[in-house]
Backbone as numpy.savetxt, mean C-alpha at the origin, in Angstrom:
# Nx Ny Nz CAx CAy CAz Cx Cy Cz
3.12 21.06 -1.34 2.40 19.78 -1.33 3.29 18.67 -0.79
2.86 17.55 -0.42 3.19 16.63 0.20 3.09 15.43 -0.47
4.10 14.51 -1.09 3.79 13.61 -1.74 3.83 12.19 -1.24
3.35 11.10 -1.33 2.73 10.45 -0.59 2.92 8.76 -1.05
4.03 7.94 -1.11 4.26 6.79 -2.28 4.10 5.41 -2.00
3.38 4.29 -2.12 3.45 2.62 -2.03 3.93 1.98 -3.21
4.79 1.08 -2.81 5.47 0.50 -3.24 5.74 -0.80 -2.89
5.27 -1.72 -3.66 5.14 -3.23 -3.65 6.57 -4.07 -3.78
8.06 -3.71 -2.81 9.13 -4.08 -3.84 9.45 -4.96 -4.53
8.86 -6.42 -4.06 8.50 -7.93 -3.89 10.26 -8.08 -3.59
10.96 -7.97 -2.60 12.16 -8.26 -1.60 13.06 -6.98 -2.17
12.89 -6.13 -0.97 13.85 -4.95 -1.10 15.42 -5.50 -1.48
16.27 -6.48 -0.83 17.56 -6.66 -1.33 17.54 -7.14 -3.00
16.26 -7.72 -3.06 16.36 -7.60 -4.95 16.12 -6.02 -5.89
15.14 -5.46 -5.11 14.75 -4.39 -5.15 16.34 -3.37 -5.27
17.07 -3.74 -4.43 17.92 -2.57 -3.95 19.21 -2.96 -5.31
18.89 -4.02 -5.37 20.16 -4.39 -6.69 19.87 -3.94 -7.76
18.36 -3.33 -8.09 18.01 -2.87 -9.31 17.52 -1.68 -9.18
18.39 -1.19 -8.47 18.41 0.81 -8.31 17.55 1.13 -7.41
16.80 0.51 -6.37 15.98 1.22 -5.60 16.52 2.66 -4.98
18.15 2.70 -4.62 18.46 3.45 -3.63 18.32 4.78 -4.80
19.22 4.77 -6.10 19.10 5.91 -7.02 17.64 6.37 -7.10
16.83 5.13 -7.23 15.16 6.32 -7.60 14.56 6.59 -6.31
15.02 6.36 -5.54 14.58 7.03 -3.94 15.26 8.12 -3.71
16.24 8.62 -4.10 17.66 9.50 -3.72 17.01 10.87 -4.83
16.98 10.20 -6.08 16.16 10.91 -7.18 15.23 11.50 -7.21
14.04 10.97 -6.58 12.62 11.29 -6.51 12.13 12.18 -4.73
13.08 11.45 -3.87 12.53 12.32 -2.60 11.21 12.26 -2.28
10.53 11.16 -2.39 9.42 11.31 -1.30 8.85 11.94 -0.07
8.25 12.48 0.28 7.89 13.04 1.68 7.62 11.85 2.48
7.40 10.89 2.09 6.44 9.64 2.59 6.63 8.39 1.55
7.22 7.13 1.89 6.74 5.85 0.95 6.87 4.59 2.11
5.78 4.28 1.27 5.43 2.78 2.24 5.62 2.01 1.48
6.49 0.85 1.45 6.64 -0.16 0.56 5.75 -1.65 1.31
6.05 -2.50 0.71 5.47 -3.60 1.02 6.42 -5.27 0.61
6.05 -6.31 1.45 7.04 -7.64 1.03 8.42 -6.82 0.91
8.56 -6.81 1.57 10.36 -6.47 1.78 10.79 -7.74 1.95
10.66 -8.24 2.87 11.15 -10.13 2.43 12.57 -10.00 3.23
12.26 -9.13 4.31 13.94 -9.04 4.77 13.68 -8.43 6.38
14.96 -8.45 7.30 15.12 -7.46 8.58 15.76 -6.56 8.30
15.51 -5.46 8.84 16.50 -4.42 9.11 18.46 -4.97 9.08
18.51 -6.02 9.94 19.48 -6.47 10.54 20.37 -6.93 8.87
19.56 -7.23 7.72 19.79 -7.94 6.60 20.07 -6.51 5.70
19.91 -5.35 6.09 20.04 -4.29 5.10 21.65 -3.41 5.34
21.83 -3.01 4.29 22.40 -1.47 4.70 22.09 -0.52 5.38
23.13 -0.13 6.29 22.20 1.48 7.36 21.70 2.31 5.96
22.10 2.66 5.31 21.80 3.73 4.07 20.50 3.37 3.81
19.96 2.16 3.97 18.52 1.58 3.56 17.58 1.54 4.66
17.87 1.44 5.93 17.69 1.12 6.89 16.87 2.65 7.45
18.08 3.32 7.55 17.56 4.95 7.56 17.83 6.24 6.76
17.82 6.40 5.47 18.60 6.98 5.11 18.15 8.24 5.42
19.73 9.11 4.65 19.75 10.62 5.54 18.54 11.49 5.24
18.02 12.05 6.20 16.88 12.99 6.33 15.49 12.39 6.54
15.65 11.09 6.88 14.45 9.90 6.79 14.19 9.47 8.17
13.07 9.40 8.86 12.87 8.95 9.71 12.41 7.76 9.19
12.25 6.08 9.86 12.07 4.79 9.59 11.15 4.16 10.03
10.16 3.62 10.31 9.41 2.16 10.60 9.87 0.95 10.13
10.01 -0.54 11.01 9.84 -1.28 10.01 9.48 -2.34 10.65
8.69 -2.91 9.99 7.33 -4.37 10.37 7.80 -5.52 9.55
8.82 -6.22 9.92 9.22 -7.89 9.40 8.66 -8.50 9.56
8.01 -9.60 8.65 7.41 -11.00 9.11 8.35 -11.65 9.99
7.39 -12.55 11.19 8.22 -13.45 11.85 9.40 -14.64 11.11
8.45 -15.06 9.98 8.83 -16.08 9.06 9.53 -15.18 8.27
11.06 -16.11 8.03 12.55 -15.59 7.47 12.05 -15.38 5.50
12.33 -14.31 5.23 12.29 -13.76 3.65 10.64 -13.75 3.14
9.60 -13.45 4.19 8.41 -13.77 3.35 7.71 -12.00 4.19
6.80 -11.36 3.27 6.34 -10.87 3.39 6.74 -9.19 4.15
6.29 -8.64 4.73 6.32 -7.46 5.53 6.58 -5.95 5.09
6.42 -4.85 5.78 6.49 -3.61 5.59 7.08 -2.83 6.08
7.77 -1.42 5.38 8.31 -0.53 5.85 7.55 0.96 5.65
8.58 1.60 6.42 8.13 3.30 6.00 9.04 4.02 6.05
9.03 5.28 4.96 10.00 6.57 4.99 9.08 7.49 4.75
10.02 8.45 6.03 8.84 9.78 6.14 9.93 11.02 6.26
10.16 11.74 5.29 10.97 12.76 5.68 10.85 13.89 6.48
12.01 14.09 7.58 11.44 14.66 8.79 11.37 16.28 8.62
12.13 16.66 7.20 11.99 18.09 7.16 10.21 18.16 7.05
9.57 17.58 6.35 7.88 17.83 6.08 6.78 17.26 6.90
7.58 15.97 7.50 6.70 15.16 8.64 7.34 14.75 9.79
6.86 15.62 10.51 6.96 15.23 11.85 6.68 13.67 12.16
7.74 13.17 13.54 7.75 12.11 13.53 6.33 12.05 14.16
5.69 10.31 13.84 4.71 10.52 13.80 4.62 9.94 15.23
3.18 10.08 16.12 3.12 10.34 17.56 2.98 9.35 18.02
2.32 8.34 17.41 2.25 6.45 17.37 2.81 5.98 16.33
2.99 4.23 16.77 3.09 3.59 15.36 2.24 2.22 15.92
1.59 1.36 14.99 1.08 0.27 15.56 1.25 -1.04 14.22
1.75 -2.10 14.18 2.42 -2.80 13.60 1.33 -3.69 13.68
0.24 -4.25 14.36 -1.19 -4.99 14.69 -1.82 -4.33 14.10
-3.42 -5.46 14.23 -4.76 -5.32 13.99 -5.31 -4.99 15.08
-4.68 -5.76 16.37 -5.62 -5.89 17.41 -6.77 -7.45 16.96
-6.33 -7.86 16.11 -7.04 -8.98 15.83 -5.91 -10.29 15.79
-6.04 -11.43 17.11 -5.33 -12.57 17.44 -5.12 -13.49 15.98
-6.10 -13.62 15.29 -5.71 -14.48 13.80 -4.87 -13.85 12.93
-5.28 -12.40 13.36 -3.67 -11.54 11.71 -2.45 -11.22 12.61
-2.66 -11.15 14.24 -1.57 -10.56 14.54 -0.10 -11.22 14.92
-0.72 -12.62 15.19 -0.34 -13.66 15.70 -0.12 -15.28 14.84
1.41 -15.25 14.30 2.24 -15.10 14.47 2.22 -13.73 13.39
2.87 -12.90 13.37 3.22 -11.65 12.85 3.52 -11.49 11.48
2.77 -11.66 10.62 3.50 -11.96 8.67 3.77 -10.20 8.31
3.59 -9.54 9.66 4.31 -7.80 8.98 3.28 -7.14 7.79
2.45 -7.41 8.15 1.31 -6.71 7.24 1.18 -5.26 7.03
1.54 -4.71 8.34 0.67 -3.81 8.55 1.75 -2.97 9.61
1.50 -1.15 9.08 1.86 -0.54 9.81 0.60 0.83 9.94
0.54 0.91 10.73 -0.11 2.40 11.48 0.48 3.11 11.97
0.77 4.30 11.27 1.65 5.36 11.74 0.39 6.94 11.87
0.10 7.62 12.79 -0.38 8.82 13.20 0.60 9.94 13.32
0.43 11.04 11.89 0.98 12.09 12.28 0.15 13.41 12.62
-0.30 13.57 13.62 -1.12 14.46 14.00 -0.37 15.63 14.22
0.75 16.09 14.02 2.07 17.09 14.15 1.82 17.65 12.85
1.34 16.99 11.88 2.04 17.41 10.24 0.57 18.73 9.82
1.21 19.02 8.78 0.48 20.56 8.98 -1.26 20.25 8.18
-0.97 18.53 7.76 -2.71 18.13 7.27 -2.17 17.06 8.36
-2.94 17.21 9.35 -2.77 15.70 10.57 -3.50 14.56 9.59
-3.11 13.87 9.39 -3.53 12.20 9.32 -2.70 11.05 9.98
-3.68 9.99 9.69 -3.69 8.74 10.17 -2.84 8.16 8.58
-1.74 6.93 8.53 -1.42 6.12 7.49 -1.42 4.93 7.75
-2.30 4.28 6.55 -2.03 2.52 6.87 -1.50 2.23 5.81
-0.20 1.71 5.94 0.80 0.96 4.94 0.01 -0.33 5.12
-0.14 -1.28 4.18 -0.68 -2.85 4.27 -0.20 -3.56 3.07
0.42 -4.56 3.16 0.66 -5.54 2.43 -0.85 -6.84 2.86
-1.75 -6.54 2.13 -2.91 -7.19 1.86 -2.71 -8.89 1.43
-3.35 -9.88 2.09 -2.86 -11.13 1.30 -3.09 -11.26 0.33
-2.32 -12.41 -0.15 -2.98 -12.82 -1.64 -3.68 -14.13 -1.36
-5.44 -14.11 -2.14 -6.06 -15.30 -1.96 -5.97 -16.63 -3.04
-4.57 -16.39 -3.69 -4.84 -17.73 -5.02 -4.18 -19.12 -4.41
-3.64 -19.21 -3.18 -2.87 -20.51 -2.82 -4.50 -22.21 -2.65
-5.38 -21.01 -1.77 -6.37 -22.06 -1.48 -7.67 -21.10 -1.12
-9.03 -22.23 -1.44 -10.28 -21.51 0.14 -9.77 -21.39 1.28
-9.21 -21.46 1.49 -8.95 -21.71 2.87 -7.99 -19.70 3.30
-6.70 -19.97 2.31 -6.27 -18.04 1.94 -6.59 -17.51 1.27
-8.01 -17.74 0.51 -9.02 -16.49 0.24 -10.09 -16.21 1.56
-10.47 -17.25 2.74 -11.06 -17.07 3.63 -10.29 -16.00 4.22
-8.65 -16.28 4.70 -8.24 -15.55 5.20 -8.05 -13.88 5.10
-7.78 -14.13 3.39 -8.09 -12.52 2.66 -8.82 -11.50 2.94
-10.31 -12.02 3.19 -11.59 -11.48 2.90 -11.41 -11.50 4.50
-11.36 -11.65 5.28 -11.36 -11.49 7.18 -10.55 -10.67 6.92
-9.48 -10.35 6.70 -8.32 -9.48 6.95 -8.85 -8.55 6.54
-9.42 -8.30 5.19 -10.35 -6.98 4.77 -11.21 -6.48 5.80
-12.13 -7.54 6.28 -13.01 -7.28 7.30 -12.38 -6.55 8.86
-11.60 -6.95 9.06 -10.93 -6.88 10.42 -9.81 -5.32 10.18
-9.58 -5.29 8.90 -9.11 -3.59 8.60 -9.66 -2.32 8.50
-11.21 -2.67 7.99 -11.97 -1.79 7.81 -12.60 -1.51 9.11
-13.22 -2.59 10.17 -13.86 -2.46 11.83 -12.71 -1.67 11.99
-11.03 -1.51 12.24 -10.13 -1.04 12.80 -10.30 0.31 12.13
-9.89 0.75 10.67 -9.78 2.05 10.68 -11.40 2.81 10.45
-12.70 2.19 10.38 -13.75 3.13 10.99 -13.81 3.22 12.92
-13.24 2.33 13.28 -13.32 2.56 14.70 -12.32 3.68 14.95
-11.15 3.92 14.41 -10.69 4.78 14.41 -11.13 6.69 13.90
-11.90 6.00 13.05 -12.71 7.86 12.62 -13.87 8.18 13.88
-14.28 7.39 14.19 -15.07 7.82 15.59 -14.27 8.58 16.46
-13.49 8.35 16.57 -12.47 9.33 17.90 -12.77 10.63 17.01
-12.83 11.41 16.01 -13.52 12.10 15.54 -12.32 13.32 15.35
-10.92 13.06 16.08 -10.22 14.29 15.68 -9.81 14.11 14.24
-8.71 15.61 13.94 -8.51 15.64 12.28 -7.30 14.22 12.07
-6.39 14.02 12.86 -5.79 12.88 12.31 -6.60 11.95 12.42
-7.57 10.91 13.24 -8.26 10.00 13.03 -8.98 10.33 11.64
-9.84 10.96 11.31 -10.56 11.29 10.59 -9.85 11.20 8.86
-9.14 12.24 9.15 -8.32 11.76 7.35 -6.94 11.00 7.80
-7.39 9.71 6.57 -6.98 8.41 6.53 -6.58 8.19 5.24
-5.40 7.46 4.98 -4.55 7.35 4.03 -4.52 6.23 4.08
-5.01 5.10 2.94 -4.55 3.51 3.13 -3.96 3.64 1.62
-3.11 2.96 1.72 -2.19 2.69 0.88 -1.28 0.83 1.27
-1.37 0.06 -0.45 -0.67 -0.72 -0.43 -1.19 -1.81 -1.19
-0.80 -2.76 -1.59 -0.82 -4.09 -2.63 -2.18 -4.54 -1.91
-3.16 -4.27 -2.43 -4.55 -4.66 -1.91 -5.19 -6.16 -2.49
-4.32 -6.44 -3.71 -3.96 -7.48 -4.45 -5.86 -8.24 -4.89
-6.36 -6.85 -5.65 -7.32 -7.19 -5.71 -8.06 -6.04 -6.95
-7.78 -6.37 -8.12 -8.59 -5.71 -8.97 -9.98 -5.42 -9.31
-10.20 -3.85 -9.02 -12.03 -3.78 -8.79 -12.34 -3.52 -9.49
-12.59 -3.18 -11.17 -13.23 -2.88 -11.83 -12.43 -3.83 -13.19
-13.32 -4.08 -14.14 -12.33 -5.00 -15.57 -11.83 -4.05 -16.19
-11.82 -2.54 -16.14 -10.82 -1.57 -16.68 -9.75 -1.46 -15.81
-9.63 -1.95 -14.91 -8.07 -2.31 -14.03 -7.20 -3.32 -13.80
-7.72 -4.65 -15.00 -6.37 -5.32 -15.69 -7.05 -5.74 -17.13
-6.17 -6.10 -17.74 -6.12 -6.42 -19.33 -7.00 -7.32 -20.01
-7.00 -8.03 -18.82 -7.87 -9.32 -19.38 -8.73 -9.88 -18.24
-9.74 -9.25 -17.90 -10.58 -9.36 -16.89 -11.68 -10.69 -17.34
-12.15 -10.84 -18.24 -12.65 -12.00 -18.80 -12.31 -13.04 -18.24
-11.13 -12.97 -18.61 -10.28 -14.41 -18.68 -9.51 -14.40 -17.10
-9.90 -13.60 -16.42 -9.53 -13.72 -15.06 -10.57 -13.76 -13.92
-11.68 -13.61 -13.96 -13.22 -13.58 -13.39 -13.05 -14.74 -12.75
-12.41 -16.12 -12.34 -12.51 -16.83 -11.68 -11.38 -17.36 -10.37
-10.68 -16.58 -11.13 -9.38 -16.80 -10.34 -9.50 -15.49 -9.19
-8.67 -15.86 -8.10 -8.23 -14.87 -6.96 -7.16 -13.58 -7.41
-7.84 -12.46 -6.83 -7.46 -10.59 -7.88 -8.05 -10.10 -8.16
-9.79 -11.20 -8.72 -10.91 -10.64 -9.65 -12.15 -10.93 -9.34
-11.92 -11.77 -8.48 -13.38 -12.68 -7.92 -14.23 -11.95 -7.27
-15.16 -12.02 -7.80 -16.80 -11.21 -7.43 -16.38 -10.66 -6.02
-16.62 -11.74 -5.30 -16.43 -11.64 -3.70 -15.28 -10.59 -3.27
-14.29 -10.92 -3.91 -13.10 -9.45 -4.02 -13.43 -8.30 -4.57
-14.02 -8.06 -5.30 -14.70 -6.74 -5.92 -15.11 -6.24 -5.41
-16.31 -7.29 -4.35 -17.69 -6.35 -4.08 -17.03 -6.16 -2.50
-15.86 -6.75 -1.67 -15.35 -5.61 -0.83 -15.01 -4.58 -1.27
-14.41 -4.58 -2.07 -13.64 -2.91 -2.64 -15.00 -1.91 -2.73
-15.97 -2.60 -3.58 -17.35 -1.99 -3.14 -17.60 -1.61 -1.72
-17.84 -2.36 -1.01 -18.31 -2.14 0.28 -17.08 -1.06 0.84
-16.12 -1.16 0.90 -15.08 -0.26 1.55 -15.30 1.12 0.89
-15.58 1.15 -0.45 -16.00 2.62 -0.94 -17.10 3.28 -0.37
-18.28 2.10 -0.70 -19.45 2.98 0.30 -19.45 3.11 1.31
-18.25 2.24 2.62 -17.57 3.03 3.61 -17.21 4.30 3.85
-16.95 5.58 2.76 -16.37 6.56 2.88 -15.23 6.69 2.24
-14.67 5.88 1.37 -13.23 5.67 1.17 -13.13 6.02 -0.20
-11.86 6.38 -0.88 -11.72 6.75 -2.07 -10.59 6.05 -2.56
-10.91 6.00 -3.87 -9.76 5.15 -4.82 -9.17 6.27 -5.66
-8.20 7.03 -5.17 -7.59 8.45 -5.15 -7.23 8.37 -7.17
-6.19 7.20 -7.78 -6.13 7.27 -8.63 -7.79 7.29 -9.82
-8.41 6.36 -9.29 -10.07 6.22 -10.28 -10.53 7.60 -10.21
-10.30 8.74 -9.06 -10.76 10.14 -8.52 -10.41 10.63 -9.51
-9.16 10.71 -10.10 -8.16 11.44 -10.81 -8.19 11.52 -11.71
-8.89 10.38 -12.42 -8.07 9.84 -13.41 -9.29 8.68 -14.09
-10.73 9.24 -13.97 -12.12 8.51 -14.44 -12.07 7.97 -15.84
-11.92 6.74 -15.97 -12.14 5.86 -17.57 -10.56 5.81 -17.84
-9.55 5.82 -18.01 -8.55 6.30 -17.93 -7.48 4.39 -17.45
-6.96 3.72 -18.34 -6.19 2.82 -18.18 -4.92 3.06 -17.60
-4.77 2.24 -16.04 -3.06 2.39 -15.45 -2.84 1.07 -15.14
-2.26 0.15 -14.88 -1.50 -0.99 -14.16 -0.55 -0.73 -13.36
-0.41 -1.42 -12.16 0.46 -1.10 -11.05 1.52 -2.41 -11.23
0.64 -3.41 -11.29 1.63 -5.03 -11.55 1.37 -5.64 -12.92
2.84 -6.25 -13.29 2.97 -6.97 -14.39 3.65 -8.31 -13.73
2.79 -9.70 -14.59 3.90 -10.39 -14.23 4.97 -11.00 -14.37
6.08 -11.57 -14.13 7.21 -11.91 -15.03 7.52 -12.84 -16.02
6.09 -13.01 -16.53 5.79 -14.24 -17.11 5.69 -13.57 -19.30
6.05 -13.98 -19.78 5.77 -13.74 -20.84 5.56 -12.31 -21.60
6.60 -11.49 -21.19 6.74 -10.17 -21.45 5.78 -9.44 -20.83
4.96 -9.64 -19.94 3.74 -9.17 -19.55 3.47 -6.95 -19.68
5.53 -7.04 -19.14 5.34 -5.58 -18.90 5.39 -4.70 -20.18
6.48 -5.39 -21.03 7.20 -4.30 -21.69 5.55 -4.60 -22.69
4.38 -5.57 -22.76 3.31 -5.66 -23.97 2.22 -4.79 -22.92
2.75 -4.23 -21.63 1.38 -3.69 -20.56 -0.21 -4.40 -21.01
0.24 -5.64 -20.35 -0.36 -6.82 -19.68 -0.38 -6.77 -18.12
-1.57 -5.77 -17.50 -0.88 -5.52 -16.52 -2.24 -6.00 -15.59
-2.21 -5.27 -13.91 -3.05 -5.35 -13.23 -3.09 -3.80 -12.31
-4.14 -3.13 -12.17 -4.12 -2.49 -11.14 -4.49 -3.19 -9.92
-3.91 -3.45 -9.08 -3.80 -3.61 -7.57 -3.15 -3.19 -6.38
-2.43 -2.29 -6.88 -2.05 -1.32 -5.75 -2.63 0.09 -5.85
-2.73 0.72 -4.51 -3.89 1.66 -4.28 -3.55 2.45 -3.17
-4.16 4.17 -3.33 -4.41 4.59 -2.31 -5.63 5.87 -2.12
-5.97 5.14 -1.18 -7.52 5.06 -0.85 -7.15 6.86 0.49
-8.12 7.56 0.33 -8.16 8.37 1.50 -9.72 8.34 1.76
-10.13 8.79 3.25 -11.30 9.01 3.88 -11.89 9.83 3.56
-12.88 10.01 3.88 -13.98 10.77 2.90 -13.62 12.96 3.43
-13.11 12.68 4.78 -12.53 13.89 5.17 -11.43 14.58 4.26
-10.42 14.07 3.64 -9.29 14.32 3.26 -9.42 14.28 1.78
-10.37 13.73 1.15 -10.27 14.06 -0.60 -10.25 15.05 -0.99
-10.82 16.14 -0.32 -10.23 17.70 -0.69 -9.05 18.25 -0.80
-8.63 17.46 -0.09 -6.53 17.72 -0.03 -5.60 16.97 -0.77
-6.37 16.03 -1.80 -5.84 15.52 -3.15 -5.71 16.15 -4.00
-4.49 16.58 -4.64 -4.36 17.64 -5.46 -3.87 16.58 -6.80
-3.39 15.46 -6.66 -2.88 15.08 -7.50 -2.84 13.29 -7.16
-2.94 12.05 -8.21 -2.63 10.73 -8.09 -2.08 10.24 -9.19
-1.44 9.29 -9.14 -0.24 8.65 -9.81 0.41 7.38 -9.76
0.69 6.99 -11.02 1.24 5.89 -10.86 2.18 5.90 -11.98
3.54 5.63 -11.04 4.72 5.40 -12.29 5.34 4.30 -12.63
4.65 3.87 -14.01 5.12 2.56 -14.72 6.51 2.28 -14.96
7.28 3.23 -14.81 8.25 3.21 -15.70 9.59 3.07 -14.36
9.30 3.17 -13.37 10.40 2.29 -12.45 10.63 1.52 -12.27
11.78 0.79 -12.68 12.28 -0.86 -12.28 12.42 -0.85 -11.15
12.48 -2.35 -10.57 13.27 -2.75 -9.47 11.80 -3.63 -8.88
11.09 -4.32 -9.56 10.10 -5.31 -9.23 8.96 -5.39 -9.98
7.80 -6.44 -9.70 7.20 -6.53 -10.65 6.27 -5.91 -10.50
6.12 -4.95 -9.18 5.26 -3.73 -9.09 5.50 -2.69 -9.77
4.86 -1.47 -9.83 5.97 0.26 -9.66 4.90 0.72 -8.31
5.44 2.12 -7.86 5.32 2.86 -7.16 3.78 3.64 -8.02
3.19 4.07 -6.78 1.57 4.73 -6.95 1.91 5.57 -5.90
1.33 7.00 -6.04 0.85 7.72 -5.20 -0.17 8.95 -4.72
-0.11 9.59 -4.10 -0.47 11.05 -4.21 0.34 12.01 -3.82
-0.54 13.38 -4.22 0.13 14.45 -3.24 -1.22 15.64 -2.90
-0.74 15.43 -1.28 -2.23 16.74 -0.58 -1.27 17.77 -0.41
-2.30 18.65 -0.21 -1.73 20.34 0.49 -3.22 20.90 0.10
């Protein structure tokens, strides 16, 4: 099997001071996409940068310490992958570059898929970046169904994974009540996650794991973690082709090194 990991670090060099490199070294991923790295390549350690047996991606925001994404794909299990695309193809998300987004195609690997790493916005600053939110949803989903039309097996099974920063059901944070108005929970955010499901798409952990309480984020506010006061908002979603090759989903609470943890799967 092939295991499959997102990871929200909220700034890998903070991240990396609080053991990232040991539980990466530890655990061996086949695959992890993190998200908000908050950094360049140029700002890391080579050991972080590429470490051994790891092939790399990496998508920086233009703007210095804010946002963006990486990838590790180990090359003994995945072939490097045959594209990578760091765009939407859409001039409002792509331009100036906040590193959202990576598209990597491994059509080499012995289940070909498509992966979208995404660091998803967050809509609580204003209307104005919840407008933006809800387009970016829109403008991801036109991209990866335009992509299942090409109709081969990597287009077709699709892996999205990443801080979608948007809780869809009130059994996926603590206090959904008392959050129904604010941006994470808002109707309008829900009922995409709706619409993207009846797209074809799956919420691999809800698959797994039906009625069943997890949180992905806590915040650093008032013991939130160690009382699991939490939120599910990180996710990974596969296409309606590839849920057969979910053998397993996950999410591990119990890694430091941000106010996320790591979620994943594993196909074969």
């Amino acid at each position: 099997m092939v295991s499959l990991l997102s990871w929200n670090v909220n700034g890998i060099r903070s991240c990396l001071n609080k053991g990232f490199l040991d539980w990466f070294r530890a655990y061996s991923p086949d695959l992890l996409g993190i998200q908000e790295i908050k950094a360049t390549p140029e700002q890391l350690p080579a050991e972080v940068v590429e470490p051994e047996g790891y092939g790399t991606v990496w998508n920086p925001a233009e703007r210095a310490g804010y946002s963006g994404t990486a990838l590790f794909f180990r090359k003994e299990t995945l072939p490097e992958p045959s594209s990578v695309e760091t765009v939407l193809g859409s001039p409002r998300f792509d331009v100036p570059n906040e590193g959202r987004v990576i598209v990597a195609r491994f059509d080499r690997a012995e289940i070909p898929f498509t992966l979208y790493n995404i660091y998803y916005p967050n809509g609580q600053k204003d209307d104005d970046r919840l407008d933006y939110k809800m387009k970016f949803y829109d403008v991801f989903l036109e991209h990866a169904q335009k992509l299942a039309q090409k109709g081969d097996a990597a287009s077709r099974n699709q892996i999205i994974m990443g801080d979608v920063n948007t809780a869809h059901q009130p059994i996926d944070l603590k206090n959904p009540k008392e959050n129904e108005k604010y941006s994470g929970f808002l109707p309008i955010e829900r009922a995409w996650i709706d619409k993207f499901i009846a797209a074809g798409y799956h919420d691999t952990w809800r698959e797994k794991h039906p009625g069943e309480v997890g949180y992905s984020w806590w915040t650093y506010r008032m013991n939130a973690r160690a009382r699991n006061i939490g939120w599910r908002i990180d996710y990974v979603f596969v296409s309606e082709a590839l849920l057969p090759n979910v053998q397993e989903a996950f999410i591990l609470p119990d890694v430091p090194g941000s106010d996320h943890c790591p979620v994943g799967i594993r196909i074969g």
